[in-house]
PAVEXRO-356549 format. One record per atom (N, C-alpha, C): residue number from 1; residue in three letters; x, y, z. Coordinates in steps of 0.1 Angstrom, whole numbers, plus 5000, padded with zeros to 4 digits. Layout:
{seq=NUM	type=Ala	px=X	py=Y	pz=Z};
...
***
This chain:
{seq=1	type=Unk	px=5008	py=4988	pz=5000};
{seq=1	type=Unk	px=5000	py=5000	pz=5000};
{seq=1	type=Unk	px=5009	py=5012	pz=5000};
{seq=2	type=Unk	px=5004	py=5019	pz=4991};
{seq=2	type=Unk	px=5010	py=5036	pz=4991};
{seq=2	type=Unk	px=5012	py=5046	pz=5003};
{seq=3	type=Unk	px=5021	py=5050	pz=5008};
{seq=3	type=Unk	px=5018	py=5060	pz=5015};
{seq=3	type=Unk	px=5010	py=5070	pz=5018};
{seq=4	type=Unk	px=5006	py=5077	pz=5030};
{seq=4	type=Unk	px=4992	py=5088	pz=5025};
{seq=4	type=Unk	px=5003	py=5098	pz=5026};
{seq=5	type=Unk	px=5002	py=5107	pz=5017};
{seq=5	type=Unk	px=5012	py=5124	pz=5027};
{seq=5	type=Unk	px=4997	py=5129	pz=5032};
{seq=6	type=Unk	px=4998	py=5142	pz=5036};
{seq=6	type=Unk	px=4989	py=5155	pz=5039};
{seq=6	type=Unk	px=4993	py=5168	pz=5033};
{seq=7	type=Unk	px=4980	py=5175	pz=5023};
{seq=7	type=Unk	px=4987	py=5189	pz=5021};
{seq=7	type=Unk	px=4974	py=5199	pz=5026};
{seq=8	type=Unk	px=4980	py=5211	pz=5030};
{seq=8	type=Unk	px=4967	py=5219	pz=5032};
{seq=8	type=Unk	px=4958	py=5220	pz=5027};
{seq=9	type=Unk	px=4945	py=5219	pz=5029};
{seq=9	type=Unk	px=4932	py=5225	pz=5020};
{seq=9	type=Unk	px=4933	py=5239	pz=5018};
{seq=10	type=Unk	px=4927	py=5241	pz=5009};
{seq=10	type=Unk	px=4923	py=5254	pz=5001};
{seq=10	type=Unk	px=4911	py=5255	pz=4999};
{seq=11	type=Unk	px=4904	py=5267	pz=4997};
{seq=11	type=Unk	px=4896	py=5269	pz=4990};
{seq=11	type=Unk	px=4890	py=5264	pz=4976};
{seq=12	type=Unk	px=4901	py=5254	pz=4970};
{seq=12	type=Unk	px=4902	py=5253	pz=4959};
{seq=12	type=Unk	px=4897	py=5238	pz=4962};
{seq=13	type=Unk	px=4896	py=5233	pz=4974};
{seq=13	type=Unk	px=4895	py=5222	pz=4977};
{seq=13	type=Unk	px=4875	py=5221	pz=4983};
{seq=14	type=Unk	px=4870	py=5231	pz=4981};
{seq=14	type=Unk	px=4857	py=5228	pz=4983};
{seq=14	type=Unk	px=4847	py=5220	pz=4983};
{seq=15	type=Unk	px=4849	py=5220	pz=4965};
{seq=15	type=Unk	px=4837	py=5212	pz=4960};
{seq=15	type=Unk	px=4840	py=5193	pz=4968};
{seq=16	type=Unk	px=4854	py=5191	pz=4970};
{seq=16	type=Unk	px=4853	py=5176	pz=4975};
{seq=16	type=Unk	px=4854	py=5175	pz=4990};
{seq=17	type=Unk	px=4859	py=5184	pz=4996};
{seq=17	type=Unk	px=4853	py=5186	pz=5010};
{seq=17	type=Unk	px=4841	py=5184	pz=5011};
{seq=18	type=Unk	px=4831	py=5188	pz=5005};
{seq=18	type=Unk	px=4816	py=5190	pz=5007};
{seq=18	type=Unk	px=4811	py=5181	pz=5001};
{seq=19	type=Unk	px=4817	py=5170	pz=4988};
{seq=19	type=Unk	px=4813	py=5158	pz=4991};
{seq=19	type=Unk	px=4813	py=5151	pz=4998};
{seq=20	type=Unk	px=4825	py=5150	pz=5004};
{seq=20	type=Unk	px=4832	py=5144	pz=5015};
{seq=20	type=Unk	px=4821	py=5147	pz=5027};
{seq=21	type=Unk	px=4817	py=5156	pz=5036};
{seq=21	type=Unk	px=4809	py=5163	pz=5047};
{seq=21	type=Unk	px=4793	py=5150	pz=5043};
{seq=22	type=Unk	px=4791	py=5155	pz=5030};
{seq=22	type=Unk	px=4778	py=5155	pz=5025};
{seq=22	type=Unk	px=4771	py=5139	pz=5023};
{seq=23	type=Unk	px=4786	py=5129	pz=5025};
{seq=23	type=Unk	px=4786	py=5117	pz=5021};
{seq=23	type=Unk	px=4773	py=5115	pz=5032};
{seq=24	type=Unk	px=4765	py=5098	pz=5028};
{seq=24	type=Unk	px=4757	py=5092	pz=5035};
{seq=24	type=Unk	px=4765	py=5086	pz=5051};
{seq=25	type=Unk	px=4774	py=5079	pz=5052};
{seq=25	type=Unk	px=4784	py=5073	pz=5060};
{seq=25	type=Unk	px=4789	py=5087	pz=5071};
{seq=26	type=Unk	px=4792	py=5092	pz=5060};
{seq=26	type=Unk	px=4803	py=5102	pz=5071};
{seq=26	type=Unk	px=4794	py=5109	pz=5080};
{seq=27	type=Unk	px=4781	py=5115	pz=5073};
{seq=27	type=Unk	px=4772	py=5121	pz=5082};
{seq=27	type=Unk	px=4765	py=5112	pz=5092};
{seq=28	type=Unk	px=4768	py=5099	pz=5090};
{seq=28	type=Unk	px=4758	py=5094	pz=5104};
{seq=28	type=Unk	px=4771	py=5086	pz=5111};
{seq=29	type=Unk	px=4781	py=5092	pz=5108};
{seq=29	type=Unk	px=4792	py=5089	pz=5119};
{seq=29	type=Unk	px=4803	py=5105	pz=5125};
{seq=30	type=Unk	px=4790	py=5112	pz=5124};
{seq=30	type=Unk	px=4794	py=5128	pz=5123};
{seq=30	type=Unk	px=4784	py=5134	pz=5132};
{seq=31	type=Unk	px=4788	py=5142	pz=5141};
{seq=31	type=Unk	px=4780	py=5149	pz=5150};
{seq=31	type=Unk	px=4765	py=5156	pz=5148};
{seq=32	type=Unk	px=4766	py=5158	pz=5136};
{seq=32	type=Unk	px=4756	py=5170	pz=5124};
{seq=32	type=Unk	px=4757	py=5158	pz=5115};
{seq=33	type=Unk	px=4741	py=5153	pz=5119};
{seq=33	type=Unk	px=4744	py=5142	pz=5105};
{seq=33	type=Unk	px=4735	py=5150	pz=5091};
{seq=34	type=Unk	px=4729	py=5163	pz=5091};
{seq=34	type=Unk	px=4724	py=5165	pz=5080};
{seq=34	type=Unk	px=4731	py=5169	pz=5074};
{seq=35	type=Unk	px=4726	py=5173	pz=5057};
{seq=35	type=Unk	px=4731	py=5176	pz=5049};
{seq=35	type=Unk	px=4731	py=5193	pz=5048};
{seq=36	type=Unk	px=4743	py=5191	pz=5048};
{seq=36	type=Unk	px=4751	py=5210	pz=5047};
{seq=36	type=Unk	px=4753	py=5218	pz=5033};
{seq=37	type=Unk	px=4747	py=5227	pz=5028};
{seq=37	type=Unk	px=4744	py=5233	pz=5013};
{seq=37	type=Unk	px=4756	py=5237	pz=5015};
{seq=38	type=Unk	px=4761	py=5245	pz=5001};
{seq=38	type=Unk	px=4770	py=5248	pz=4991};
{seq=38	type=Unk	px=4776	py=5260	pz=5004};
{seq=39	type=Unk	px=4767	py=5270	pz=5005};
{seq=39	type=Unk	px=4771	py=5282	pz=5013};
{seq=39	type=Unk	px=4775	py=5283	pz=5029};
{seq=40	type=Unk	px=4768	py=5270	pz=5037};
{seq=40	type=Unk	px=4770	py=5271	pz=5046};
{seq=40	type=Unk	px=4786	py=5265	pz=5047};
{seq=41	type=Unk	px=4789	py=5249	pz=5036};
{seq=41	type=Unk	px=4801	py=5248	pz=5036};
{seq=41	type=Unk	px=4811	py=5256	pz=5035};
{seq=42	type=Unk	px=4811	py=5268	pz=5022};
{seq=42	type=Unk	px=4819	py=5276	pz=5025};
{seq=42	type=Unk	px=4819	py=5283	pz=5032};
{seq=43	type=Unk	px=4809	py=5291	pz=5038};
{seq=43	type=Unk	px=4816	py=5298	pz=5054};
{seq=43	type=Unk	px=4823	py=5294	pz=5063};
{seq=44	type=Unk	px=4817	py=5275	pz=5066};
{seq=44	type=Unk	px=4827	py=5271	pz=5076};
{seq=44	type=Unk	px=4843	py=5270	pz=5072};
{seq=45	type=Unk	px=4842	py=5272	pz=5058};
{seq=45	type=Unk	px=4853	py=5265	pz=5053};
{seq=45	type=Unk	px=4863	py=5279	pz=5053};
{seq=46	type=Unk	px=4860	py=5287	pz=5049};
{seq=46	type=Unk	px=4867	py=5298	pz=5054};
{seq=46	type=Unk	px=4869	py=5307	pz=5063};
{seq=47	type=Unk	px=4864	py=5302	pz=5073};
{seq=47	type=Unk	px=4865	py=5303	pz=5090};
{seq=47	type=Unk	px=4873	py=5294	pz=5087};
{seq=48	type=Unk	px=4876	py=5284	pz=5086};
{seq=48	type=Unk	px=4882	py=5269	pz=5094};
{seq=48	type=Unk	px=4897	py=5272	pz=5083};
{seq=49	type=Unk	px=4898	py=5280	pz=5075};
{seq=49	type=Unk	px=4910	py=5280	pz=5072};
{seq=49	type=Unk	px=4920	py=5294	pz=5075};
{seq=50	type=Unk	px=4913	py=5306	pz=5081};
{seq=50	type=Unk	px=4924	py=5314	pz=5088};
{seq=50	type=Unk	px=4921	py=5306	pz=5104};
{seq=51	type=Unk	px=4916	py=5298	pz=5107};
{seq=51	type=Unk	px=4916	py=5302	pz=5126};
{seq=51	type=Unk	px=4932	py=5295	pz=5124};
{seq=52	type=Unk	px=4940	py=5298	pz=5136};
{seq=52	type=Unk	px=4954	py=5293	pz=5136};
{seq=52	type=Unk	px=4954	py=5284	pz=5146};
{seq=53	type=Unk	px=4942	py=5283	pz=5154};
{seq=53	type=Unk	px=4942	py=5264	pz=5162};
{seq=53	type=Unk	px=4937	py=5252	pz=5155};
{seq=54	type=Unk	px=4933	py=5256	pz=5143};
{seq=54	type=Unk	px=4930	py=5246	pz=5135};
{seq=54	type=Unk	px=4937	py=5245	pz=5120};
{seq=55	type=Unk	px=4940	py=5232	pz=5118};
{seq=55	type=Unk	px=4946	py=5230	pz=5107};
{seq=55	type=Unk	px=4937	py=5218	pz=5099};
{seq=56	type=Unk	px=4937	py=5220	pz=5082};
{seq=56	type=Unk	px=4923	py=5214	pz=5075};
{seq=56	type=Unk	px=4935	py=5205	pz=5066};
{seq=57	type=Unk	px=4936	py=5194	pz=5062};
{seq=57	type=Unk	px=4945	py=5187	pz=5050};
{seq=57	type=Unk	px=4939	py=5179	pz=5044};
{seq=58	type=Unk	px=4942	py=5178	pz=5032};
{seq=58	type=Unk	px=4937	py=5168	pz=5022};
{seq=58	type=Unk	px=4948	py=5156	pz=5021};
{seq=59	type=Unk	px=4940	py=5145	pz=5024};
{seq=59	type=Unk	px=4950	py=5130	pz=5023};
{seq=59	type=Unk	px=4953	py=5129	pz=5011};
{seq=60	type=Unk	px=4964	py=5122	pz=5006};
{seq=60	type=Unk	px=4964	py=5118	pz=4994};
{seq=60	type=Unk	px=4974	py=5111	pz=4991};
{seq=61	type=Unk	px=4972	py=5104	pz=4981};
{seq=61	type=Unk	px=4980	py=5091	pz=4980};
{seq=61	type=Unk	px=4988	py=5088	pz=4965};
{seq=62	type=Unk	px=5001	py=5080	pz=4965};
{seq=62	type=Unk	px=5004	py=5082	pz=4951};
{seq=62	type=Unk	px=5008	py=5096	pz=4946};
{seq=63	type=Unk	px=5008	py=5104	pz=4956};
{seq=63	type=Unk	px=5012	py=5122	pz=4957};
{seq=63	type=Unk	px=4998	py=5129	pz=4946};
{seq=64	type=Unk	px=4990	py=5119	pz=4943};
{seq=64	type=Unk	px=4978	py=5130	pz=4933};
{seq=64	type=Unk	px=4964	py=5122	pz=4938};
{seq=65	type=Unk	px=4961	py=5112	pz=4941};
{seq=65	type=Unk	px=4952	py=5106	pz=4943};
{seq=65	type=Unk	px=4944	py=5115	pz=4960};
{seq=66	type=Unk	px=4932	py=5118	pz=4959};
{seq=66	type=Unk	px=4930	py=5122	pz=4970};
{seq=66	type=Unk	px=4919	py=5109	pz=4979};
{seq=67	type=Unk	px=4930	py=5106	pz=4989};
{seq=67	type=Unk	px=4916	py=5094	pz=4994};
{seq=67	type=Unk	px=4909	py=5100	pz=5005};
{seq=68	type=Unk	px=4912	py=5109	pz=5010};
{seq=68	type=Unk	px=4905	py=5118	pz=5025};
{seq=68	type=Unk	px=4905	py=5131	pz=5029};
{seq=69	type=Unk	px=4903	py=5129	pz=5043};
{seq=69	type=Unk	px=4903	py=5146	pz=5047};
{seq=69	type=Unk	px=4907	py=5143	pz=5061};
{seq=70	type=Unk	px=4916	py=5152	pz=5066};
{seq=70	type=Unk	px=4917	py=5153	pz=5081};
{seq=70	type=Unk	px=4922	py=5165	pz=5086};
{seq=71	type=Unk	px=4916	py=5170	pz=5098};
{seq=71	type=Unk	px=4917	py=5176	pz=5108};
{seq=71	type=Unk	px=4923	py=5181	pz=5119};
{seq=72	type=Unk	px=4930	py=5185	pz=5124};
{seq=72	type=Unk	px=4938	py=5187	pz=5137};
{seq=72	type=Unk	px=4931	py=5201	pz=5146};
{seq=73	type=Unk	px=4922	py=5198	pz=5154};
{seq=73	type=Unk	px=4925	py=5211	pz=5163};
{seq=73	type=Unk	px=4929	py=5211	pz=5173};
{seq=74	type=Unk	px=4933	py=5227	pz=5179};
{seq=74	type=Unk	px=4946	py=5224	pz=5192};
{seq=74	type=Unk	px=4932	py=5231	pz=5198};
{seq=75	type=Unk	px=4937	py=5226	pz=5210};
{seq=75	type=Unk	px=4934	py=5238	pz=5229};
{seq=75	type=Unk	px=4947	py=5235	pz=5236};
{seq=76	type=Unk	px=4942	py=5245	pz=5248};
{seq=76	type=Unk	px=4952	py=5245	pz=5254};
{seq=76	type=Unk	px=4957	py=5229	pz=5265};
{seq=77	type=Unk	px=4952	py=5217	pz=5260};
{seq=77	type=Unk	px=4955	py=5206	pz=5269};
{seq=77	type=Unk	px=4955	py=5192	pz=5265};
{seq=78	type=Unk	px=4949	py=5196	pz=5246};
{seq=78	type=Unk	px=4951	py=5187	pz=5235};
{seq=78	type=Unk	px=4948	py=5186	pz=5222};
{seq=79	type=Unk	px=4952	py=5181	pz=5213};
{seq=79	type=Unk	px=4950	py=5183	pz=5202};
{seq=79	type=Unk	px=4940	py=5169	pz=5195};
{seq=80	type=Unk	px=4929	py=5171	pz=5190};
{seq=80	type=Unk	px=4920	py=5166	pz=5186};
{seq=80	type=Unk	px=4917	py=5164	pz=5172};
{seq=81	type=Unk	px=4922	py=5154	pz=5169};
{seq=81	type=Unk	px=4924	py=5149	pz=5154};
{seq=81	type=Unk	px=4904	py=5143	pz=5148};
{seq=82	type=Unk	px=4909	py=5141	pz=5135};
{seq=82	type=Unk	px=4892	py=5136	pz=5127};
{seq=82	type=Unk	px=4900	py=5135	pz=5116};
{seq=83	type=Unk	px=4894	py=5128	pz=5109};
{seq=83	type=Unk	px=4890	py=5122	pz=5095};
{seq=83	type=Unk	px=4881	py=5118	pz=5090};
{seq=84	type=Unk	px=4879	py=5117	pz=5079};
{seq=84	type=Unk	px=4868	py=5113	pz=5063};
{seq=84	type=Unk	px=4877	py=5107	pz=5054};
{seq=85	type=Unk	px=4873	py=5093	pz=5052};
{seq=85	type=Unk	px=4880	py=5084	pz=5040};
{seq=85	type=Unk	px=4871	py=5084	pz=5027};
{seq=86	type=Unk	px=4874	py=5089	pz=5022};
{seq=86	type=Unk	px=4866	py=5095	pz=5005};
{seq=86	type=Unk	px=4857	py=5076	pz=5002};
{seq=87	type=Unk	px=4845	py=5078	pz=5001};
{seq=87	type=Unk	px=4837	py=5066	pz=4997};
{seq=87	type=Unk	px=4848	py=5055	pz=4989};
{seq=88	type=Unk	px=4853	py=5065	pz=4981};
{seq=88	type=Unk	px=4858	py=5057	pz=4965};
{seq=88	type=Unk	px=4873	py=5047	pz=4973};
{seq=89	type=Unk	px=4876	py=5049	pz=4984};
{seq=89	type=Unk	px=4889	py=5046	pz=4988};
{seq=89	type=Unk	px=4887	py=5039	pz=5002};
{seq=90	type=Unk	px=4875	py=5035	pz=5011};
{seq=90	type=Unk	px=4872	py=5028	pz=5022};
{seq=90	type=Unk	px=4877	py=5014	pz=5021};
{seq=91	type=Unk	px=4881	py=5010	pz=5031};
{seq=91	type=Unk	px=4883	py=4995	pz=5031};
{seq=91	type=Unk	px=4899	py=4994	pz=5027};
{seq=92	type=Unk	px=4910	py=5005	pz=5020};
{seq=92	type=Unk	px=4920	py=5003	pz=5018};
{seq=92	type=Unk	px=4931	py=5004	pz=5030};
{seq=93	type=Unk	px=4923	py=5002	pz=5041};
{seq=93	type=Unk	px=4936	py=5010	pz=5053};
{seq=93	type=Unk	px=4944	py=5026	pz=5052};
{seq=94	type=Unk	px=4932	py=5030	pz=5045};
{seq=94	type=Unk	px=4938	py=5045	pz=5046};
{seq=94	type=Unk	px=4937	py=5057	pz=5055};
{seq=95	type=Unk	px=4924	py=5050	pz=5069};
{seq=95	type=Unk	px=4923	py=5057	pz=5079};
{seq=95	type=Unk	px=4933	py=5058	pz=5087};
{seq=96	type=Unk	px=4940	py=5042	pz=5088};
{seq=96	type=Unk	px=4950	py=5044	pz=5095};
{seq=96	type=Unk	px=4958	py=5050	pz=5091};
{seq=97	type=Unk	px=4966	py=5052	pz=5080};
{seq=97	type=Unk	px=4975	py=5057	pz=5074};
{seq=97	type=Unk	px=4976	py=5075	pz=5078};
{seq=98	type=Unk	px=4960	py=5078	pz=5073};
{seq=98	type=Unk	px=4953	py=5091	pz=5083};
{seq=98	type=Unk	px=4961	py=5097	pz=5089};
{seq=99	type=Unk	px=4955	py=5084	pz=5105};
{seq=99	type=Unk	px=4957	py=5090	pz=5119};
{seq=99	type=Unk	px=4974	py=5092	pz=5117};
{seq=100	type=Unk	px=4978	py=5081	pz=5114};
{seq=100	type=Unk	px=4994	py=5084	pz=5114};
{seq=100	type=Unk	px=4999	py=5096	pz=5108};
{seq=101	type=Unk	px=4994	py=5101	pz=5099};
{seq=101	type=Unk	px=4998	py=5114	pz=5096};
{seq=101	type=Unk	px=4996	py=5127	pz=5104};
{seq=102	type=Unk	px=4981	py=5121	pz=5106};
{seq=102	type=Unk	px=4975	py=5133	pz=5114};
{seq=102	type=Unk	px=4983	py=5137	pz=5130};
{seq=103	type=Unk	px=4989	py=5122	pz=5133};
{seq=103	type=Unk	px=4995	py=5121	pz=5148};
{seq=103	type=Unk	px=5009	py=5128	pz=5146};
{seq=104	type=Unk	px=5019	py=5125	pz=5136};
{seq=104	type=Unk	px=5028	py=5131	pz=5132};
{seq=104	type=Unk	px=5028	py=5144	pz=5125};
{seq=105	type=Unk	px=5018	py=5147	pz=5120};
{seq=105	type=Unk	px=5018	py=5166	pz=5118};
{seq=105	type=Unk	px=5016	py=5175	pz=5133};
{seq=106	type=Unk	px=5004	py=5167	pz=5139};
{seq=106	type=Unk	px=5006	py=5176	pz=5153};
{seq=106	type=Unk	px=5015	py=5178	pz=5162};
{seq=107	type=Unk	px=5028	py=5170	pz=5163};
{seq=107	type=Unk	px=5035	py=5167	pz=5169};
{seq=107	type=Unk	px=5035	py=5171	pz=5180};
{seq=108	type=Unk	px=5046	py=5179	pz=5190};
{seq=108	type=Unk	px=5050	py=5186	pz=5205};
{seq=108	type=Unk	px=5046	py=5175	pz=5212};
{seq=109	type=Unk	px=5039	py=5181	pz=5226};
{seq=109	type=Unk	px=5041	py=5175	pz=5237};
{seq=109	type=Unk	px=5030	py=5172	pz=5239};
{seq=110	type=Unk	px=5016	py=5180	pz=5232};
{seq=110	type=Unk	px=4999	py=5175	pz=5237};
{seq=110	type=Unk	px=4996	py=5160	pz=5234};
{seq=111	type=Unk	px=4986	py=5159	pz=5243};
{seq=111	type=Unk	px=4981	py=5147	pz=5241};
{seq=111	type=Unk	px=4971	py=5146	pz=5225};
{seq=112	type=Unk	px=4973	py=5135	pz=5222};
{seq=112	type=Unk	px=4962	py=5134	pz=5208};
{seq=112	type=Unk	px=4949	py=5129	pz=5212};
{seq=113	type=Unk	px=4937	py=5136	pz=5210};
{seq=113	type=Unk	px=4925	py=5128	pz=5209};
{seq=113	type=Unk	px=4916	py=5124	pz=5203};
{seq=114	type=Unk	px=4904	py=5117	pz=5203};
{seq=114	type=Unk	px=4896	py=5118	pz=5191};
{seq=114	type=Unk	px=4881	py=5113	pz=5196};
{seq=115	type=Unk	px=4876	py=5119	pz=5189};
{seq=115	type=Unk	px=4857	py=5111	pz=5197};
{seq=115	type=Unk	px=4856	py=5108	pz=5182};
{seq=116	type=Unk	px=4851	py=5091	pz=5185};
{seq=116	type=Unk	px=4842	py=5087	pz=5177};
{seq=116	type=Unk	px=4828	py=5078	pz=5178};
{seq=117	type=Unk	px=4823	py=5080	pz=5167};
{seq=117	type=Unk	px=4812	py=5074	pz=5170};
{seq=117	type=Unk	px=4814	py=5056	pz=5172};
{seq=118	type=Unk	px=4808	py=5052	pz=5186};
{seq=118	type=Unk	px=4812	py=5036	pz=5186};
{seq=118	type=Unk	px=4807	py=5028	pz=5176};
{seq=119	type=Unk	px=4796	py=5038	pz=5167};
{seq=119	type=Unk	px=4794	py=5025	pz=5154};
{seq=119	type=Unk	px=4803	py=5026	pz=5144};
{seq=120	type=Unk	px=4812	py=5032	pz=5147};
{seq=120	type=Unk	px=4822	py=5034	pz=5134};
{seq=120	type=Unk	px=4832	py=5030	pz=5136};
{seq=121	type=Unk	px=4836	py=5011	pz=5137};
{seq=121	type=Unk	px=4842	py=5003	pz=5140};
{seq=121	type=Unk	px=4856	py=5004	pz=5128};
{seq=122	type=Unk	px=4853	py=5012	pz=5117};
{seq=122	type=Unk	px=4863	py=5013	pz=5109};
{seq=122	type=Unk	px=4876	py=5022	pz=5117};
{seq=123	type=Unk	px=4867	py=5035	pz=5124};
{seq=123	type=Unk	px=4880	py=5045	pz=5128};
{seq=123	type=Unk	px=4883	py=5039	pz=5141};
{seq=124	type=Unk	px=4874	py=5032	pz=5149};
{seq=124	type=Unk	px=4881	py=5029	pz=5164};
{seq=124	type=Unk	px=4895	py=5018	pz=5160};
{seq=125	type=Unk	px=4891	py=5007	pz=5150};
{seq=125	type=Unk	px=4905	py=5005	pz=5147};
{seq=125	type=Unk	px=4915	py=5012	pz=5145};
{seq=126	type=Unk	px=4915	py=5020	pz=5135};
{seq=126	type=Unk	px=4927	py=5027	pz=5126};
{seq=126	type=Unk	px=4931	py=5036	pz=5140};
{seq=127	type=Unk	px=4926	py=5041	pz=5152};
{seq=127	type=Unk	px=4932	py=5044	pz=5159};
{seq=127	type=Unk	px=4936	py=5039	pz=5171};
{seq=128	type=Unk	px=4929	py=5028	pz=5173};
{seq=128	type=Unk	px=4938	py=5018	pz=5182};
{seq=128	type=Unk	px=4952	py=5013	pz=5177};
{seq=129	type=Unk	px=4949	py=5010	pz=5162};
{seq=129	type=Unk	px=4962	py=5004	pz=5159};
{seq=129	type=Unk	px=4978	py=5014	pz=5154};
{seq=130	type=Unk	px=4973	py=5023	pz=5159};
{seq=130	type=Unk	px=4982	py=5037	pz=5156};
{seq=130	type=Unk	px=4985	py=5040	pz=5173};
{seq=131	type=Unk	px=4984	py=5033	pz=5182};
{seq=131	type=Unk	px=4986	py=5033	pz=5195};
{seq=131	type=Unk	px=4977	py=5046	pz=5205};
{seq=132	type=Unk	px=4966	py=5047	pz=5199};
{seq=132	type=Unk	px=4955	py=5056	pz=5210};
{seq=132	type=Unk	px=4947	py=5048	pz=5215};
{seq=133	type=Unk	px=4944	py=5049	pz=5230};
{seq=133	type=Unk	px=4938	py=5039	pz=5237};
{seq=133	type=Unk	px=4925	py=5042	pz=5242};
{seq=134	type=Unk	px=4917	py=5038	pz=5245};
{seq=134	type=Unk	px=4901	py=5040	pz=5253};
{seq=134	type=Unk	px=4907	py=5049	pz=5258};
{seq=135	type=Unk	px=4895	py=5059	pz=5265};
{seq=135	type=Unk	px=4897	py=5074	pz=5277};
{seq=135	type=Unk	px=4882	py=5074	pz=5280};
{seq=136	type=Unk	px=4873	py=5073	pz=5278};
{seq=136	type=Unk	px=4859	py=5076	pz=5281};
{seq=136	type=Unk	px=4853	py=5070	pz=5269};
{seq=137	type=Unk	px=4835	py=5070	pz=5275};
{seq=137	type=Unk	px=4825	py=5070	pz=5265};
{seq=137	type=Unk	px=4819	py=5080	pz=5269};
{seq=138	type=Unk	px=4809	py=5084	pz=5263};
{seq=138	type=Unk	px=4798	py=5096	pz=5261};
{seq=138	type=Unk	px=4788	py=5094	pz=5260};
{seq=139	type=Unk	px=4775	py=5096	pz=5264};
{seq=139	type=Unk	px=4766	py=5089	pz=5259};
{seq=139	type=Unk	px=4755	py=5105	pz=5254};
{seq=140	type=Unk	px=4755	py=5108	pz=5245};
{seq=140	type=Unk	px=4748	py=5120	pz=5241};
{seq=140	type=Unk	px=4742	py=5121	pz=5229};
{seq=141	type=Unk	px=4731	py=5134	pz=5230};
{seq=141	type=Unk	px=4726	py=5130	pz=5216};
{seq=141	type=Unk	px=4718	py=5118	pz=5210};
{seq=142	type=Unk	px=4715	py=5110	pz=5220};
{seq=142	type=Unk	px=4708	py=5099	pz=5221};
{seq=142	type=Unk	px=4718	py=5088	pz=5211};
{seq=143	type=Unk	px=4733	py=5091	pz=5209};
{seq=143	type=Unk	px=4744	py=5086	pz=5205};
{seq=143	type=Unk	px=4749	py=5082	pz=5216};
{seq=144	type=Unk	px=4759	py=5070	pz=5211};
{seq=144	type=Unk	px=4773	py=5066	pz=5222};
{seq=144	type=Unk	px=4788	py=5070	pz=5216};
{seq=145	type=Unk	px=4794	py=5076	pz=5222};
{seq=145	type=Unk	px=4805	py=5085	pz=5213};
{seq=145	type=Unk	px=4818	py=5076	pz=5222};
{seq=146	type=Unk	px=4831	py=5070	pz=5217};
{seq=146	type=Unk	px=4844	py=5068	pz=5223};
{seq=146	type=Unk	px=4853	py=5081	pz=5219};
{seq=147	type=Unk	px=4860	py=5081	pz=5235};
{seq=147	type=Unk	px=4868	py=5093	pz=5236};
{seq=147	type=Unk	px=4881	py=5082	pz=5230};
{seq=148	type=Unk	px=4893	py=5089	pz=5229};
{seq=148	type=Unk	px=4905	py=5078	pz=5229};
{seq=148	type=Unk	px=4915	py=5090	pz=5227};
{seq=149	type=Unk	px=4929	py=5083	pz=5235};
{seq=149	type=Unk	px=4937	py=5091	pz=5237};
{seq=149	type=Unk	px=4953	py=5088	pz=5235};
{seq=150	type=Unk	px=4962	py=5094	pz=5231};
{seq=150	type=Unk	px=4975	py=5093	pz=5225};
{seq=150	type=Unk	px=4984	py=5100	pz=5231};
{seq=151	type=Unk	px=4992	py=5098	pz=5248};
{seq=151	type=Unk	px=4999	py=5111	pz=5250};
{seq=151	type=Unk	px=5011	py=5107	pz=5239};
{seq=152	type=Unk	px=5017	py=5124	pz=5236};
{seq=152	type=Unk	px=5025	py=5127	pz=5228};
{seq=152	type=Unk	px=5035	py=5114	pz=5224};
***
């Protein structure tokens, strides 16, 4: 299997972001599982690319192939990672590939974390096996959420 790098999103990077958000999957393993129009995407999307606690990257593979999307935002006590594995590319082990990247761009000294949804047996792997461990469950939203956690 190919390596994933990460490069910044753009603006330029919209239109598959918002497929990506908009997918069936992603939104019912997504906090907000409805569907988000054209305009609201790009507001968030340009808020979420000057804030400087937050960093947006497009996965990609083969250096042109894009298989995902991930996330990093910091506070002041950890840095809390996400991803989206593009429909077309699921099942290749490229979440893990992801987290690893995502674990390795945030680097320093924070702890890494991540909530996911406990029916989304695809990312609690990819992040167990990148060495983040149970930390909590959640129970909200009439959802079950796993917390998991990576010190530095």
């Amino acid at each position: 299997m190919t390596d994933v790098s990460l490069r910044p999103a753009s603006l330029d990077d919209a239109v598959y972001l918002l497929l990506l958000r908009n997918d069936k999957l992603t939104r019912a393993n997504s906090r907000s599982t409805g569907e988000i129009s054209r305009d609201q995407h790009l507001r968030w999307l340009t808020q979420m690319l000057v804030d400087p606690r937050r960093r947006l990257y497009i996965a990609v593979a083969n250096h042109e192939t894009c298989v995902g999307t991930g996330r990093l935002d910091r506070c002041d006590v950890d840095v809390e990672l996400s991803l989206t594995v593009d429909p077309l590319h699921r099942g290749r082990g490229y979440a893990r590939q992801i987290v690893r990247a995502l674990t390795l761009e945030a680097g320093g000294t924070l702890p890494k974390t991540a909530e996911i949804a406990t029916s989304n047996i695809p990312s609690i792997l990819a992040f167990l096996h990148e060495g983040f461990t149970p930390d909590k469950v959640v129970d909200e939203d009439e959802r079950r959420w796993l917390w998991v956690r990576r010190e530095s």
